[in-house]
C-alpha positions, 0 to 999 in steps of 0.5 A, spaced: 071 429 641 064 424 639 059 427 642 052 423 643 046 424 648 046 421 654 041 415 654 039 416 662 033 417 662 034 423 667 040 426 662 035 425 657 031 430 660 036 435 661 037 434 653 030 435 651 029 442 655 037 445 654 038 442 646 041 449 644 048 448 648 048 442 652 052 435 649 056 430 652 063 426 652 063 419 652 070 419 653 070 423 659 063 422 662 062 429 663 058 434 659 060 441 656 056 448 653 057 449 646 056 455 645 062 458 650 067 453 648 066 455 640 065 463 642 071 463 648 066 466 652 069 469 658 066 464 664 071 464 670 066 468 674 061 464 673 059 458 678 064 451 675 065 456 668 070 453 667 068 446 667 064 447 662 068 449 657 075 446 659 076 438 663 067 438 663 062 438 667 060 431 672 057 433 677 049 432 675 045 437 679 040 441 675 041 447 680 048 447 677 048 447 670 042 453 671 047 457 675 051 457 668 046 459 664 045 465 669 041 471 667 039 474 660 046 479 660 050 472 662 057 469 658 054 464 657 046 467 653 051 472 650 055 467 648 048 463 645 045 468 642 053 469 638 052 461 635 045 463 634 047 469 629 052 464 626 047 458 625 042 463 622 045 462 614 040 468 612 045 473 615 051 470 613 056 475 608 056 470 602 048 471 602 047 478 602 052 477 596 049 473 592 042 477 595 044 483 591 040 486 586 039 485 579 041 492 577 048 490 582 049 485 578 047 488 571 052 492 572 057 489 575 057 484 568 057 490 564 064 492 568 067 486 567 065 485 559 068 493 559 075 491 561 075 485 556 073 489 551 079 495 552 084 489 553 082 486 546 083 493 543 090 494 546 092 488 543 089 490 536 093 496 537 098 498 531 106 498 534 112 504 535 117 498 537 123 501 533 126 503 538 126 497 542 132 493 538 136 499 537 142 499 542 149 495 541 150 493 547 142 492 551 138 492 546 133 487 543 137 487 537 143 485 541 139 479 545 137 476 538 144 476 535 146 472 541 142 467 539 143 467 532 148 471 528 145 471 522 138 475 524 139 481 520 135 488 523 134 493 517 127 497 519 123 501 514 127 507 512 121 512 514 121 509 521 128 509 522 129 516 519 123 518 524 126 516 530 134 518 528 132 525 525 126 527 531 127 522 536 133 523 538 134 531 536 130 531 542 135 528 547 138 534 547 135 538 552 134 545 549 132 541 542 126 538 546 124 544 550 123 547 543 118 542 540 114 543 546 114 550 545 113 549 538 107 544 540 104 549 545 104 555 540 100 552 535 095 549 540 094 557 543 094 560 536 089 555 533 086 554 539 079 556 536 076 558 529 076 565 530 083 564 532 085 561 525 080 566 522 085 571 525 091 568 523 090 567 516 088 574 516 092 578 518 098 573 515 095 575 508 095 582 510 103 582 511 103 578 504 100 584 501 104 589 504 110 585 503 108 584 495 107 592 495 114 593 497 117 588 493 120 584 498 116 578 496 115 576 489 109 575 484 107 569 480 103 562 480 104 558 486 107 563 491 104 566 497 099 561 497 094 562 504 098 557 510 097 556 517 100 553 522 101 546 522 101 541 526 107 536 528 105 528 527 109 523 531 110 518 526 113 523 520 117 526 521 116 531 514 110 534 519 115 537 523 119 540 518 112 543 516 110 545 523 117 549 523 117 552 516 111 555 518 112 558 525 118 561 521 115 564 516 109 566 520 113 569 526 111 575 527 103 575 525 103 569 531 107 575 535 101 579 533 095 573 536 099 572 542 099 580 544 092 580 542 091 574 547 095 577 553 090 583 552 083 580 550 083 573 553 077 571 556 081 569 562 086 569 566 089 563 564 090 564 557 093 571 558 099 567 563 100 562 558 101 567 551 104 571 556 109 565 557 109 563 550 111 571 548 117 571 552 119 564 550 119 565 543 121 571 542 129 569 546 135 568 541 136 561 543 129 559 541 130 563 535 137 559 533 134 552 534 128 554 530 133 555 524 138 549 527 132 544 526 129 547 521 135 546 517 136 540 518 130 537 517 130 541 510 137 537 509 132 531 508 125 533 506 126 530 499 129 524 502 122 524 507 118 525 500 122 519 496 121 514 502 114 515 503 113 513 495 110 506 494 114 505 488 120 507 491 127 502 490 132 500 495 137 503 490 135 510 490 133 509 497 140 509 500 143 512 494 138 519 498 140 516 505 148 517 503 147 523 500 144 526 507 150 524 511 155 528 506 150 535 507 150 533 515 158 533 515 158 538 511 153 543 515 158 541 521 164 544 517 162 549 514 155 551 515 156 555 521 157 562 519 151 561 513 146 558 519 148 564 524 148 570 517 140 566 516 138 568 524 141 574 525 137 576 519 131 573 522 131 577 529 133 583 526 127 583 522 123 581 529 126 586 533 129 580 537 136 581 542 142 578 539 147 577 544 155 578 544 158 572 542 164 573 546 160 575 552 159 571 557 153 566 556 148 566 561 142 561 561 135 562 562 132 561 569 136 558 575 143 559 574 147 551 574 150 549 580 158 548 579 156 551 571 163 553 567 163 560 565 161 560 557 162 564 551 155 564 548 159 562 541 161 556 545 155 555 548 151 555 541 156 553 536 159 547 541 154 546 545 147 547 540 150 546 533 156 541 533 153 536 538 145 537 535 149 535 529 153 530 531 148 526 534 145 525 527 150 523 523 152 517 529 145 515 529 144 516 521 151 511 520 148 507 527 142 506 523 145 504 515 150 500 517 155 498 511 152 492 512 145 494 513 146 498 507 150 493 504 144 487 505 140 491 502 143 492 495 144 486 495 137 484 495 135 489 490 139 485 485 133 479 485 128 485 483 126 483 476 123 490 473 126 492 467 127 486 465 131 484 471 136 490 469 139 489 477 141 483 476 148 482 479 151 475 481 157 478 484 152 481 490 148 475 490 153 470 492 155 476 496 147 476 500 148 468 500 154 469 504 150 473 509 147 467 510 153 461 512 148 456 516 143 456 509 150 456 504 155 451 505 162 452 500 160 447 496 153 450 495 156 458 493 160 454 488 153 451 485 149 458 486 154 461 482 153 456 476 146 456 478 145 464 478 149 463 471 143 459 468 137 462 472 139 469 468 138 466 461 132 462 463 129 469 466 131 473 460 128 468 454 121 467 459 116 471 457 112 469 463 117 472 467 118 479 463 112 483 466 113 482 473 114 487 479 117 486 484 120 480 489 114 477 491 112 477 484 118 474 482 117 467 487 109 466 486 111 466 478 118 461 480 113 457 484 107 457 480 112 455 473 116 449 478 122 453 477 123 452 485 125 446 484 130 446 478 133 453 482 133 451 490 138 456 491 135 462 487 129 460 491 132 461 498 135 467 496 128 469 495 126 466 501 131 469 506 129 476 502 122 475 503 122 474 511 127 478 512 122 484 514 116 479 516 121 477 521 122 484 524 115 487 523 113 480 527 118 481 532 117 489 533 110 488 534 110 482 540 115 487 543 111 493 543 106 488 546 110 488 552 110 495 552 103 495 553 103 489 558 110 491 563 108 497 563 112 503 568 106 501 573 108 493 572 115 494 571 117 488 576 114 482 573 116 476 572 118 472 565 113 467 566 107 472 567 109 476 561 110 469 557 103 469 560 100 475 558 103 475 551 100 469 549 093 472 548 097 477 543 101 471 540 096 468 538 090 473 538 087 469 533 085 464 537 084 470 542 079 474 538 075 467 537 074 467 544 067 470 546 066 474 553 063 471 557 068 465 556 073 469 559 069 472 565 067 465 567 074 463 567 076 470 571 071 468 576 073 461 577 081 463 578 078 464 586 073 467 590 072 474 588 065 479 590 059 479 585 
């Protein structure tokens, strides 16, 4: 619609005393009210109402354009003072956004530059992904592998150790409810200074009286002062800690937890010592307290060796072999000596033993549908032998014989001890891992090769100290023997990488765990790719200052503030 002024000098003054509403259309010869026609006013009882708003207006007496207008309560001045209100820019909500104090504003800066900060600290955070890339048949392992065969998956010993040994024990329902009594224990007993101060007093009370019988023995380095320990999540030696003290300290946490129940300060301490006292002091926690205790000790020394630095790949699977022959032979013959140890045990606690060839009845709400059960088979069977053997599968899914395999193979490139590991046999065998790096005829030229690279190594004296893999190649490189040995050098290469590349992949993987969590557990891959790339490429990422990020958020639409 084009709108102009009516050139007429008689429109020309309606114009001049009715600007806020009035305009014209050339093209239909009529005149309409602005005002009623944007706000829909409702006009129809009004005299020519709704000519005013519809076909327009042509009938060009003053009388009736002022019947419209009508009174101060009229569509029509309801309507004029909507427009006005609308034209007034001082009213309007983005206005008031931007007239917002400075404190607001302050403030509003410093929650964005907040939830930057937190975003980056997540993204530095260290990584537990390990048990992403377990699973044969669903897990990240098994993706990779589709994509290239050769990608070998061998964690760090320590870690893998952890998840089999704790992680997975705790599948178990009655094993998990274990550690969780076990954790509330230690948390309820050393709960304060004063609570410690007790244990340790009245623990060094039961030693004195126990050397005074003679039921303990005297000499340097024994019944040294202990306290409860506390279980950490990433070693799982620490857990083996934590229950050896529960166990040696069980009747002295007795004794504080009785002295809870009847002295708490509230009524919430005394309900959970209460709850703890009744818990604890059941055969069925008692059995899986020495069941776990027994096998976390199968593999102390193990958990030792493998924290030590300067600890070799050889010895490492020779400990971890010698772990699953004690767990097979715990699971053949080590019932009657396990069940000797517990009885003893709740004998000297005063705890209830039950009939083994009683009925076994659970604690609690009995199951639905549940089979009757002799309690030999419930804590032989259903405790013993299935605790057991879910760590022997997951001990033997973890060092596989080609995991194992791998991994003494690449410790024949270790050059300590004047290269003492070196074997050519299980070298052309690690290359043999390799078939896209290694063709038939290059195994045939790394055989000679090995042959010549030996002696070279032997009559060096440059290459007579050194440590360990790494060291080897940086000397190799920095002599130019990479060059007279290329296929050498890739086996040390492959070696190299072979961690690298699984910590690199662990690490982004656990990122996503970070991104996609439970909350977020149906984004897209395109948003994760996006989302990911901040931690890829975290370099660049922490080179970006705040207020950067915020100017970008702020432009992605139009946002409050």
């Amino acid at each position: 619609m084009v709108i102009i002024l009516f050139e007429s000098n008689c429109l020309t003054a309606w114009f001049s005393k009715l600007p806020n509403w009035l305009e014209y259309s050339v093209a239909k010869n009529a005149a309409f009210c602005l005002c009623c026609y944007l706000s829909n006013a409702d006009i129809r009882d009004q005299v020519s109402g709704d000519s005013f708003v519809g076909k327009g207006f042509s009938n060009w007496k003053e009388k009736k354009i002022q019947t419209h207008v009508g009174g101060p309560n009229s569509a029509h001045n309801q309507a004029l003072s909507k427009c006005q209100d609308l034209l007034n820019q001082s009213q309007h909500i983005q206005t008031i956004f931007f007239k917002q104090s400075d404190q607001a504003r302050i403030e509003y800066q410093a929650r964005l530059n907040s939830s930057v900060d937190c975003v980056k600290s997540l993204l530095r955070q260290g990584y537990d992904g390990a048990s992403n890339m377990q699973g044969e048949f669903n897990g990240l392992k098994t993706l990779i592998l589709k994509e290239n065969p050769c990608a070998y998956y061998v964690h760090c010993f320590t870690h893998q150790l952890q998840l089999a040994l704790v992680a997975v024990a705790k599948n178990h329902n009655q094993i998990s409810l274990l550690f969780t009594l076990v954790s509330n224990v230690v948390n309820v007993v050393g709960a304060s200074c004063k609570r410690r101060d007790i244990v340790r007093e009245k623990q060094a009370a039961k030693v004195a009286e126990a050397l005074n019988t003679r039921e303990l023995s005297s000499g340097q380095g024994l019944n040294q002062e202990t306290n409860l320990k506390h279980a950490g999540d990433i070693h799982w030696g620490s857990h083996y800690g934590t229950l050896v003290s529960l166990a040696s300290m069980f009747s002295t946490v007795i004794d504080v937890l009785e002295m809870i129940l009847e002295d708490g300060s509230n009524s919430e301490q005394r309900a959970k010592a209460n709850v703890l006292l009744d818990s604890i002091q059941s055969f069925e926690f008692v059995f899986n307290l020495h069941l776990m205790k027994t096998i976390l000790a199968i593999t102390s020394e193990l958990s030792q060796a493998l924290q030590r630095k300067d600890q070799d790949i050889v010895n490492a699977i020779n400990l971890v072999q010698i772990s699953k022959v004690w767990f097979q032979k715990m699971r053949e013959s080590g019932w009657t000596s396990l069940l000797d140890d517990i009885l003893s045990f709740c004998e000297k606690n005063e705890i209830d033993v039950p009939q083994m060839e009683d009925i076994f009845v659970a604690r609690g709400r009995k199951r639905r549908n549940a089979q009757e059960i002799k309690n030999l088979h419930h804590y032989r069977a259903e405790l013993f032998y299935t605790v057991l053997d879910m760590q022997i599968q997951e001990l033997n899914a973890r060092f596989t014989e080609l995991n194992t395999e791998l991994y003494l193979c690449v410790a024949c490139l270790n050059p300590s001890n004047s290269f003492s590991s070196f074997d050519r046999k299980k070298l052309i065998h690690l290359a043999e891992f390799y078939p896209k790096e290694f063709s038939s005829v290059e195994l045939m030229v790394l055989n000679n090769q090995l042959d010549t690279y030996i002696i070279d190594m032997l009559c060096s004296s440059e290459f007579s100290m050194l440590n360990g893999i790494a060291d080897l190649a940086k000397k190799i490189v920095a002599t130019g023997r990479d060059k007279v040995y290329p296929l050498v050098y890739l086996l040390l290469t492959l070696a190299l990488i072979l961690h690298v590349a699984i910590a690199t992949v662990e690490m982004v993987f656990s990122a996503m765990n970070i991104v996609k969590n439970r909350l977020r557990n149906r984004m897209g891959d395109e948003w994760i790719n996006d989302s990911l790339v901040v931690y890829i490429k975290r370099d660049i990422f922490y080179g970006i200052d705040n207020d950067t990020i915020m100017e970008r958020f702020q432009k992605m639409k139009t946002r409050q503030g």
